[in-house]
VEXDREN-2710 file (C-alpha; in Angstrom, 1 decimal):
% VEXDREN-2710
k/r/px/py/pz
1/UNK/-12.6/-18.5/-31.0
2/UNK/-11.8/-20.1/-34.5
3/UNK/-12.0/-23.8/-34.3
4/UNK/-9.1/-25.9/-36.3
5/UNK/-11.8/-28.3/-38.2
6/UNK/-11.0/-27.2/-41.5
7/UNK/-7.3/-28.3/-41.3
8/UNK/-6.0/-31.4/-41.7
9/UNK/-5.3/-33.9/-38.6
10/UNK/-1.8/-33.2/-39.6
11/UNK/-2.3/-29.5/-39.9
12/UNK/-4.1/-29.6/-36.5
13/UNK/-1.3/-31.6/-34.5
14/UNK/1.1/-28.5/-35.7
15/UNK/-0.6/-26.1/-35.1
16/UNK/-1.1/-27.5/-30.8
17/UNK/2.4/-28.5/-30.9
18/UNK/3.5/-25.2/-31.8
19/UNK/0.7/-23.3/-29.4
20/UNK/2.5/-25.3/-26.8
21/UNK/6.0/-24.3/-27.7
22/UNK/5.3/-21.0/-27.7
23/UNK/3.5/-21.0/-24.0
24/UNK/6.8/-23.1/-22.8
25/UNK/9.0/-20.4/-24.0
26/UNK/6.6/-17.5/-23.0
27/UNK/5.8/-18.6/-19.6
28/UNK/9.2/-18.8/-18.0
29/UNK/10.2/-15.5/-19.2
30/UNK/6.5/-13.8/-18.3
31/UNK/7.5/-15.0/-14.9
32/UNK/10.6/-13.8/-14.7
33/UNK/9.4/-10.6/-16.1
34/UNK/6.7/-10.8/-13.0
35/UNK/9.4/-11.4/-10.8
36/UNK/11.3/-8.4/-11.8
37/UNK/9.0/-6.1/-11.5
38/UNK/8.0/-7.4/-8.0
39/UNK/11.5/-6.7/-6.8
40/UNK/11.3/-3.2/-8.8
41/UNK/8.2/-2.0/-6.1
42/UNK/9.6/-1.2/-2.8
43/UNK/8.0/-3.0/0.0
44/UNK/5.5/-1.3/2.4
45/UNK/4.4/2.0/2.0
46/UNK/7.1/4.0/0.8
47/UNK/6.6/7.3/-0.8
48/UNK/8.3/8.0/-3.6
49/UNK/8.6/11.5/-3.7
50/UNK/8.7/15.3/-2.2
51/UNK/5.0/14.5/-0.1
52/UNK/2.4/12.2/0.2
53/UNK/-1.4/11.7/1.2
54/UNK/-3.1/8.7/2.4
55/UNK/-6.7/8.3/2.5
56/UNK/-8.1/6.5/5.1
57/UNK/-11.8/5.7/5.1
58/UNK/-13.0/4.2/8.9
59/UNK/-16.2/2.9/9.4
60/UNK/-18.3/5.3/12.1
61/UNK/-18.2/2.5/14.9
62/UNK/-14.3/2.0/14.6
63/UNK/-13.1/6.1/15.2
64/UNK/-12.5/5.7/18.9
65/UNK/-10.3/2.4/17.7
66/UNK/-8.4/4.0/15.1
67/UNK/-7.7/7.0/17.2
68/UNK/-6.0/4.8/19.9
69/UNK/-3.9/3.1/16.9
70/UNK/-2.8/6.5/15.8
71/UNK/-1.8/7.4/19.7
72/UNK/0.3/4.0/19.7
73/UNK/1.4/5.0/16.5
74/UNK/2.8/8.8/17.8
75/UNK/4.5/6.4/20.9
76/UNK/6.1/3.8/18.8
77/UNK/8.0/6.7/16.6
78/UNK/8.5/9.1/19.4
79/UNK/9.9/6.1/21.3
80/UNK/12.4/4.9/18.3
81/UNK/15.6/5.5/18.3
82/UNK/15.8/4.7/14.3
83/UNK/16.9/8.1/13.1
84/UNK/14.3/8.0/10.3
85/UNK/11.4/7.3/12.6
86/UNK/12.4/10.7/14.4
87/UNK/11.8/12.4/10.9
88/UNK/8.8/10.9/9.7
89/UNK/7.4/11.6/12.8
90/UNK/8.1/15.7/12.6
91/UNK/6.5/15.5/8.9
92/UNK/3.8/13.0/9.5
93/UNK/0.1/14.8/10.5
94/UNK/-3.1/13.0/10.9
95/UNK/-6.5/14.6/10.3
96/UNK/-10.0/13.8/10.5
97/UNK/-12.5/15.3/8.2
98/UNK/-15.6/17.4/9.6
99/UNK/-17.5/16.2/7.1
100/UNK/-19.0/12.5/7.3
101/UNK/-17.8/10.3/4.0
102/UNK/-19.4/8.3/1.4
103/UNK/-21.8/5.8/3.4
104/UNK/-21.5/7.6/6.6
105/UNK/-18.1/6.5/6.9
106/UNK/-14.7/8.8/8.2
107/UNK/-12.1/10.0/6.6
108/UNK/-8.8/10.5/7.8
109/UNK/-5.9/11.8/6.3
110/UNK/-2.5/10.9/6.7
111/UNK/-0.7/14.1/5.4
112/UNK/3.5/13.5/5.3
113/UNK/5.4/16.3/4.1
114/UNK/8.1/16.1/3.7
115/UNK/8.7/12.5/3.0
116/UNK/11.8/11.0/4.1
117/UNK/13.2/9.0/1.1
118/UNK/13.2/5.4/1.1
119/UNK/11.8/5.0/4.7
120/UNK/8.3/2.5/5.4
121/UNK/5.4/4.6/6.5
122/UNK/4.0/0.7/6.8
123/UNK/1.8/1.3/10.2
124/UNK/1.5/-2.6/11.4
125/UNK/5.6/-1.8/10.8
126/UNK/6.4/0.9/13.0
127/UNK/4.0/-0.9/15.7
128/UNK/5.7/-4.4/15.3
129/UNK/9.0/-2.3/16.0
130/UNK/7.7/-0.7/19.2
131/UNK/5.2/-3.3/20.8
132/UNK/5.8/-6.7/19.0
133/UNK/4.2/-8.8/22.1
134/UNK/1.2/-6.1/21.2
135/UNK/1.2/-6.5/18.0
136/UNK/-1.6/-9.1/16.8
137/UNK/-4.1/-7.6/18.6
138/UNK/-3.3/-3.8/17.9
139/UNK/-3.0/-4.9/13.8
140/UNK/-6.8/-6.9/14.4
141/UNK/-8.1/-3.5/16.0
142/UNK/-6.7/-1.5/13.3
143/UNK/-7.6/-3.6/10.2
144/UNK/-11.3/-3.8/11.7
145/UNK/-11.5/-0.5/11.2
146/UNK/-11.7/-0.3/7.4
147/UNK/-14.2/-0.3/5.4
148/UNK/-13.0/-2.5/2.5
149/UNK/-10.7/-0.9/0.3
150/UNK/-10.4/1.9/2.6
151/UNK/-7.2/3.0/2.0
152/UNK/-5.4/4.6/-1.1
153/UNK/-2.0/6.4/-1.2
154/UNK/-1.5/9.4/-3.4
155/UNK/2.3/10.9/-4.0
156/UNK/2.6/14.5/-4.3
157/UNK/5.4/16.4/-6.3
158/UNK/5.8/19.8/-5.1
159/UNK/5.1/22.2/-8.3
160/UNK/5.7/26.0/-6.6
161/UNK/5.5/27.2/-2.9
162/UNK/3.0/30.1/-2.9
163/UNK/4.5/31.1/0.2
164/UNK/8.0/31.2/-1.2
END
């Protein structure tokens, strides 16, 4: 960074003054930019279009865990009576590779097609909806099953049915 020695005091004093001005009237409109675009993303996981993936990688030791989260996952949206729930339920299928992952680790696949617009596939969500005196322990048991950053959503636009 260029130091301001070779300027006058005067010259020097102008020059942080005006550095100062301009972060006071950047900063409250960076934020407000910030804050836009926070409101922009939709909240939970929400897929925002015709399908979606989501990767989930589970350490070896958790499986039996996550597999009992997923059961009490099927119960809480076969149990809704939200309308949605009934849907993402009929287009929501959960596999398990054969194949160990990276580090040993599993990988399971949330696979939801079709995705119902605007509706949270948030799993602590749906839970908190069906069992909210459950729900700290089943959200500990299920967030101690990731390995960290162990899980990443992909959207999928349908291009051509083969089949069609």
């Amino acid at each position: 960074m260029r130091r301001l020695g070779f300027l006058p005091a005067a010259a020097r004093r102008i020059a942080v003054i005006g550095t100062g001005l301009a972060l006071m009237l950047t900063l409250p409109a960076a934020a407000s930019w910030a804050q836009q675009a926070q409101a922009q993303q939709p909240k939970g996981m929400v897929f925002g279009s015709d399908a979606g993936i989501v990767f989930n990688t589970i350490k070896p030791d958790k499986t039996a865990d996550f597999e009992m989260i997923m059961g009490k996952l099927k119960e809480a949206l076969q149990k809704s009576t939200n309308p949605d729930r009934k849907k993402q339920a009929a287009g929501w299928k959960v596999f398990k590779s054969v194949e160990p992952g990276p580090g040993g680790n599993v990988l399971y696949l949330f696979v939801v097609d079709p995705a119902v617009p605007n509706a949270d596939y948030t799993v602590a969500k749906i839970l908190d909806e069906a069992f909210p005196d459950q729900i700290q322990e089943l959200y500990k048991t299920y967030a101690a099953c990731y390995v960290p950053g162990g899980q990443s959503v992909v959207n999928l636009k349908l291009i051509d049915n083969m089949g069609q």
